[in-house]
N, C-alpha and C positions, 0 to 999 in steps of 0.2 A: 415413278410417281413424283407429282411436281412438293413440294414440302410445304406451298403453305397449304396443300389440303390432306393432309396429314390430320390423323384426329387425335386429339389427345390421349384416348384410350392407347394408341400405338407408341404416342412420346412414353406416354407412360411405361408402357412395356421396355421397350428400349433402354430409358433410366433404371430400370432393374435388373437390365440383363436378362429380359424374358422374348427379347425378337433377336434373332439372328443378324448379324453383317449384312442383308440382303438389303435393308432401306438405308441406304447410307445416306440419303439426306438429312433423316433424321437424326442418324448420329450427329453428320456433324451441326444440325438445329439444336441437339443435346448438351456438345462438347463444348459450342463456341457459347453458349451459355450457362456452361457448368450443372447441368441439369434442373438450372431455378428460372422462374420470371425475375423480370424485374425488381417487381413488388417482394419478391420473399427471399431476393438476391441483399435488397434495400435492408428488411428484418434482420436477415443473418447478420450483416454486415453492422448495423444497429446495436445490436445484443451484442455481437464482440467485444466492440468497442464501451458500452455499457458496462464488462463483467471485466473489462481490462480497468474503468476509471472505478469500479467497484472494490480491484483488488487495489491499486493505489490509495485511495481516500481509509480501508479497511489498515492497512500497513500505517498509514500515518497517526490513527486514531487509538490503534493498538501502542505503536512508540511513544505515543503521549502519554497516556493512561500508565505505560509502565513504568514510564521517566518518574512516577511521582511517587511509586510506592519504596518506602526506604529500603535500602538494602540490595532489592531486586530491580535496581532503575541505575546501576549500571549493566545491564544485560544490554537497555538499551545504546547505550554507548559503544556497547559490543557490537552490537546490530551494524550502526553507523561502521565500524572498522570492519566488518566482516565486508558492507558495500563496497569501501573503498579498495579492498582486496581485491574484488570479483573483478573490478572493474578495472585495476592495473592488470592484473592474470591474464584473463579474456579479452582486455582491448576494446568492451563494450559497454557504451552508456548503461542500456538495456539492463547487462550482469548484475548492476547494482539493485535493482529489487528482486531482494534474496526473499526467495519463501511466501511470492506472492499467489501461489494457487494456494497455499493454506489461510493465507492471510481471506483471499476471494472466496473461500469455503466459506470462514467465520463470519465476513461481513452480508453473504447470504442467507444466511441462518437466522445473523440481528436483523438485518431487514424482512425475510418471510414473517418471523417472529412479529418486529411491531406491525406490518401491514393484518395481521391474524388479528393481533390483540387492538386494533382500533376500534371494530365493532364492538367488544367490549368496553371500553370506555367511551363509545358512546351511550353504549346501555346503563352503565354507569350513572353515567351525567344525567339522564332520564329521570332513573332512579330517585337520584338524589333533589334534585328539581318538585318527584311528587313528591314523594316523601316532607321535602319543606312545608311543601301549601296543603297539604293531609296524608301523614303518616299513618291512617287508617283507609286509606280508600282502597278500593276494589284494584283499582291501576296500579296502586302503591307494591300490592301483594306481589299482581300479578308479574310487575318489572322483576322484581326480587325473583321471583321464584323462577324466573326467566334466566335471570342471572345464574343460580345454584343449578339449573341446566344445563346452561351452554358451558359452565367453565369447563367441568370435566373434559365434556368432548370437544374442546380445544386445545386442552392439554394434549389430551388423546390424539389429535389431528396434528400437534407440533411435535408428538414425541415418534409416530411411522413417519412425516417429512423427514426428520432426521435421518431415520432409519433408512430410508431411501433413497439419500446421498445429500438431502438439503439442499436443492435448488430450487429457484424462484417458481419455476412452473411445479414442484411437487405440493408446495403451500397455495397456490391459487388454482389447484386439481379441480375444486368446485365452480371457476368459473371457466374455464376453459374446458371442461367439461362438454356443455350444451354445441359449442364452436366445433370441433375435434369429431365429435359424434357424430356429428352432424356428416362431417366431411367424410366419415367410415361410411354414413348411411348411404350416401352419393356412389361409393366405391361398389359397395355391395348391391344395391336396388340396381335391374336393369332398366326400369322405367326412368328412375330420376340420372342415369347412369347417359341414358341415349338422348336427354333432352340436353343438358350439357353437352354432349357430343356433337350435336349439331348446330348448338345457339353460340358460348362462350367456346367451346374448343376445338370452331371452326374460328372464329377472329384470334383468338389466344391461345393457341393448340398449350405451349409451355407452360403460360399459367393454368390452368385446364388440367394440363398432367401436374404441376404442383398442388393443385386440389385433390387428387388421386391420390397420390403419393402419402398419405395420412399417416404418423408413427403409430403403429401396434399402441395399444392400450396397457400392454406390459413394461411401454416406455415411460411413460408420464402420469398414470391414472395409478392412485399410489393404492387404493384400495385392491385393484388387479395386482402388483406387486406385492402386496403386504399375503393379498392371497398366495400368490406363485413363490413363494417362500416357506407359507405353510405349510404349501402342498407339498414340498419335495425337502423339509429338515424341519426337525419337530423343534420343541420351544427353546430347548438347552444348545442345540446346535446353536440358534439364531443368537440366543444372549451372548455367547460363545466368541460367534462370531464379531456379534457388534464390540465384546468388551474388550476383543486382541485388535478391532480397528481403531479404537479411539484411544488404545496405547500405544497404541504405533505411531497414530499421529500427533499424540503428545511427545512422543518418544522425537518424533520429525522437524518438533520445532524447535528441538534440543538448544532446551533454554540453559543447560549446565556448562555449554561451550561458549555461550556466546554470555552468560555473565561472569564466567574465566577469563575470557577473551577482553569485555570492559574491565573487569577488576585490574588487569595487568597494565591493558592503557589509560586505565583512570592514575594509577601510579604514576607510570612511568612520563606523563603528562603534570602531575603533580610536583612532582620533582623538580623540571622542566619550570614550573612557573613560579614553587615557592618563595624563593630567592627577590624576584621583581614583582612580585607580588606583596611580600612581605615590607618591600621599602616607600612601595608607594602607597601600602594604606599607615605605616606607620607615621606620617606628617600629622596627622587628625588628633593627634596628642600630642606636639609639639608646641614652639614658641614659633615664629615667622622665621626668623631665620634658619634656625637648621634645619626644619620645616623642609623650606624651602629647597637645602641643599641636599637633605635625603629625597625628596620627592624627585629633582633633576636625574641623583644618580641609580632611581628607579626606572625611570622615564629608562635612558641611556641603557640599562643594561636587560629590560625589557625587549627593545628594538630587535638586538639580533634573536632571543627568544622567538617571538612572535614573527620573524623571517623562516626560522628553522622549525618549528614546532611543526605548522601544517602535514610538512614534509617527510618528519621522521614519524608521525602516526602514518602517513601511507608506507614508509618505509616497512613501519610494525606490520605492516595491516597485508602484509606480503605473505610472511611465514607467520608471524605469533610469536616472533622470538622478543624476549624482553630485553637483550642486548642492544636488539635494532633501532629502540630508542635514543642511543646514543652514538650510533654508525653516523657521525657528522661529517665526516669527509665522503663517506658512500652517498650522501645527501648532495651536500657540494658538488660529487662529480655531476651525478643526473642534472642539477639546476643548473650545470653549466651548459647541458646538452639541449638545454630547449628553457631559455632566459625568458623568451616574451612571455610563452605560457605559464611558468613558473609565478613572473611579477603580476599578469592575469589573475592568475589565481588565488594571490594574496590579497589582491583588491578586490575580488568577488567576496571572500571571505571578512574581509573589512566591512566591504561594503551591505553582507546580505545580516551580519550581528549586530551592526550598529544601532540602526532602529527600533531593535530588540531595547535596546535600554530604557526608550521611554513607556517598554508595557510596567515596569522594576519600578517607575518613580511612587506608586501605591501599589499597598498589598492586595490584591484578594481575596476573599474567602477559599478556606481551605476546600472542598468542595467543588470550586472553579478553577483548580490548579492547573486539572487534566484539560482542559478549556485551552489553558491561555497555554500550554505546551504545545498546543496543537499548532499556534501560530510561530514556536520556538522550531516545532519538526520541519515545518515549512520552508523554514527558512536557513535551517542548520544541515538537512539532508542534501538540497541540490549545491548548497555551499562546498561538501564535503566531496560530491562525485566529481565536481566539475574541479577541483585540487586533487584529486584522484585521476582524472584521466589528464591535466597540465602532469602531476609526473610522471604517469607510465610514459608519457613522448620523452623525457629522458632518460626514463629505466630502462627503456628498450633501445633507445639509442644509443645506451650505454652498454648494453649486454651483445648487441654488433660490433661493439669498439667504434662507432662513429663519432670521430673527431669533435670536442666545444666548438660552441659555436664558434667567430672571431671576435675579439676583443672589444673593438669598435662596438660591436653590438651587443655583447657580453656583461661589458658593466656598468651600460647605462640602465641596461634590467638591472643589474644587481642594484643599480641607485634607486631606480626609480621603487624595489621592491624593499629598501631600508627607508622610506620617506612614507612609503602605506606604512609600514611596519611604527611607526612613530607615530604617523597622524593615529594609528591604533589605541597605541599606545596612551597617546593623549586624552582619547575619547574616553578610556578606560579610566584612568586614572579622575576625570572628571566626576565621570559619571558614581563615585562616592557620596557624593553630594546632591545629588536628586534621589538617590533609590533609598527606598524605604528602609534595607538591610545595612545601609551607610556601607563603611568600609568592610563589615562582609562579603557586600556584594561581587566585589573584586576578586575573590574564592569563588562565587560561582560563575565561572568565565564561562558562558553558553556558547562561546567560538571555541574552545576547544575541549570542556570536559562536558558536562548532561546536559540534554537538549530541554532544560526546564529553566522558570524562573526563579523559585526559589528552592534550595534543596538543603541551604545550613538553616 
């Protein structure tokens, strides 16, 4: 049999494993097209990529938001040293977004959520509009009373979406309803079954069989789930069930490890910067001149800080060990095994915190913190992978015993990575004098301790 007249009714079968080996055109019209058309090849591929920039944007928004709450915003910093880890360990950019199927869970929940609750506020706004121009009319009642209607059962409707894994198509079940049915109705009718077979799935057999191919109703249709649960575990199973899922997954995003894990590198970073931190904000209560000569031997003893530090938080961010903060010769050896990436990565670092400072020169409203963090995560997370993967190329060259690099090339990285380290330096030390926090601001170094603007 020739394959294009092949009828979809058979692709179909075939993508199910319901026709035998005997049409192997069809298989391979199946294979070489993974059992989709174009069109629902194009979907899939769509939504992937959608529920991947979903889990991304969901991770950044959450790091913000936590960065600002006190006490629990270094977890976030934890977060950050946990990426850096994954991604010396494994060798993979990728590594560094820890915990993005939880993160992609959460951010489809808030998004089913506000798409659910728009219609309510538009009903709202209705509302509120008659209500202005006569708070007695007949419309007035009726908007309200509309309102003390629907809310329930949209609660109702957000709380089984939940219940039945929160995904985008279990909160839009009402409109993809009438589409999906529709496509069951084609599968089952032999009438509308054989007209299809002959019009669209003689020119498009594959698409045609993706029309077929419809998921059961038990997949996506949350009211058929919410039934098929009733049916087979009465109401204390289900509570049961849901209240060991949602401990588990709180349990998953084990936040006790990872603001352990910042508490120890908020320290041990702390430590690391007080010293040149402490000299170059104390000029601002000075006279000009000693001013000036405390301020220089800040400047000066910052440089190798801000060379080293990047390094020994990936260092930390290896095992968790609080010693590893100060392994400075186990640092030294790696940056001598891979110089260019090393001075790369302190100019990335330089360069992705700097402009951070003119968000600092006025304050915010407290309320907009989580806001403006959101542009500090932006810019502090891919800062920190990218000096995370510059030193696994010499942790791992260092763990083969592969030779520094030579000299020649050795220490004009090390120059060129003690002159960023300075012009840092300088930026830093400046930037007292526009930010709103004055010489506090110098304490919230967002290149190496919380990825926020303000936190004293």
């Amino acid at each position: 049999m020739n394959a294009s007249h092949l009828t979809a009714t058979q692709l179909a079968s075939d993508s199910r494993g319901a026709v035998g080996s005997s049409d192997t055109n069809a298989d391979v019209i199946v294979e070489d097209s993974n059992g989709r058309s174009l069109l629902f090849r194009s979907f899939a591929y769509c939504g992937a990529r959608f529920e991947d920039l979903l889990g991304i944007v969901s991770l950044i928004v959450l790091l913000a938001i936590l960065a600002n709450i006190p006490v629990f915003q270094v977890a976030a910093l934890g977060y950050l040293i946990e990426s850096m880890g994954r991604v010396i360990r494994q060798k993979r950019l990728a590594s560094a977004a820890v915990g993005i199927d939880k993160a992609r869970l959460i951010g489809r929940i808030c998004l089913g959520i506000w798409l659910i609750i728009l219609p309510m506020r538009a009903l709202a706004g209705f509302w509120q509009d008659a209500w202005l121009i006569d708070s007695d009319s007949a419309q007035t009642r009726f908007l309200r009373m509309l309102q003390l209607v629907l809310m329930p059962l949209i609660l109702i409707h957000i709380a089984t979406c939940i219940a039945c894994g929160g995904r985008l198509r279990h909160f839009l079940w009402p409109l993809l309803a009438p589409i999906l049915l529709s496509t069951r109705f084609v599968r089952t009718n032999r009438v509308s079954r054989w007209f299809l077979d002959q019009t669209v799935g003689r020119l498009f057999p594959i698409f045609a069989a993706d029309l077929y191919g419809a998921p059961p109703l038990g997949d996506w249709l949350v009211p058929a789930m919410i039934w098929k649960k009733l049916r087979y575990n009465s109401l204390t199973v289900i509570f049961q069930q849901a209240r060991d899922k949602t401990l588990d997954f709180i349990a998953g995003l084990r936040p006790g490890y990872y603001w352990w894990l910042g508490a120890r590198a908020f320290v041990g970073t702390l430590i690391w910067l007080a010293i040149p931190t402490l000299l170059m904000a104390s000029p601002s209560g000075l006279r000009e001149g000693p001013a000036a000569i405390i301020g220089l031997i800040g400047l000066v003893t910052a440089t190798p800080v801000f060379i080293l530090l990047p390094f020994l938080q990936c260092n930390f961010s290896i095992d968790g060990r609080f010693k590893s903060f100060f392994q400075v010769r186990t640092v030294l050896k790696n940056y001598s095994r891979a110089p260019i990436a090393g001075a790369v990565a302190l100019l990335v670092t330089g360069a992705f915190a700097v402009p951070l400072f003119l968000a600092k020169v006025e304050q915010i409203p407290d309320e907009l913190f989580w806001v403006l963090s959101i542009v500090f995560v932006l810019f502090t997370w891919p800062a920190k992978i990218f000096t995370a993967w510059a030193f696994s190329r010499g942790y791992w060259n260092s763990q083969t015993d592969k030779p520094p690099v030579r000299f020649w090339l050795r220490w004009p990285s090390f120059l060129a990575g003690a002159v960023i380290a300075f012009a840092f330096a300088v930026i830093l030390f400046v930037s007292q004098y526009i930010s709103w926090n004055g010489a506090r601001s110098l304490f919230e170094n967002h290149a190496f301790l919380l990825p926020t603007p303000f936190w004293l």
